[in-house]
C-alpha positions, 0 to 999 in steps of 0.5 A, a space after each residue: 260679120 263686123 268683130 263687134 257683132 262676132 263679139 255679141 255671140 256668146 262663146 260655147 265650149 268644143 272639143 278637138 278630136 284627135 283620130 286616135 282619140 285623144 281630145 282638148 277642150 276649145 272654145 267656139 263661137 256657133 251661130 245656129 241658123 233657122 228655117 227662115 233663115 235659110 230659105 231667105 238665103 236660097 231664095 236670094 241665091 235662086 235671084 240669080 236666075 233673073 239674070 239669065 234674059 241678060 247673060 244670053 246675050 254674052 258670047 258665047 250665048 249658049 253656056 252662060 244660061 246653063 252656068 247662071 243656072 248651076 251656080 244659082 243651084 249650087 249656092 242654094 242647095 248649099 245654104 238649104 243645108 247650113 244649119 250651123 255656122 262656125 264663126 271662131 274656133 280656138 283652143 289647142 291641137 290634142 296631138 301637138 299642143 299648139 294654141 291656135 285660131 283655126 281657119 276653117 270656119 263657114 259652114 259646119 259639116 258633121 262631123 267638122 274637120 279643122 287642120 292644125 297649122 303647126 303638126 298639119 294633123 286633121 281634127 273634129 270638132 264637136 260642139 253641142 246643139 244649143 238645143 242639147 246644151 245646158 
């Protein structure tokens, strides 16, 4: 995604949990992802299936049907589940302070596990559904 795109998604405001349960206030950029949305990408990643009449023909021919097949599977089964993408993440480590751009962005797991860059400590992210939002 260009940074002029990235720029046009409004920032939401997050939380940064730490385990022992202190939290900080972060600001993220979430992009909430329809049901068309994701059957258009599993239907994509599901194209790669096409390639198995030309693969077979690669030595050797019997594993690369088998391997088109799993990652085909694998990319669809993981965009059918992509409800929300975390594209920019900043604020400050609750345990340390420091203030940073985190780095594990993509997909949004429940809860999303972060890692500080500087005391190495795993945070959660929580950031409300635009739904809950108000």
């Amino acid at each position: 995604m260009e940074q002029s795109e990235l720029q046009a998604i409004p920032e939401v405001p997050a939380r940064l949990v730490f385990m022992g349960g202190q939290a900080s206030e972060a600001r993220a950029r979430v992009l909430e992802r329809s049901g068309h949305w994701r059957r258009a990408q599993m239907l994509k990643d599901l194209a790669l299936l096409l390639l198995i009449p030309i693969v077979i023909w690669i030595p050797p021919h019997f594993p690369w049907p088998i391997v088109v097949a799993a990652v085909a599977a694998f990319r669809a089964f993981n965009h059918m589940r992509e409800y929300r993408t975390l594209l920019s993440l900043h604020g400050p480590c609750p345990k340390c302070g420091t203030v940073q751009d985190f780095t594990e962005l993509g997909r949004m797991g429940n809860p999303h596990k972060v890692t500080c860059a500087s005391c190495r400590w795993d945070l959660y992210v929580e950031v409300a559904r635009a739904s809950e939002a108000t």
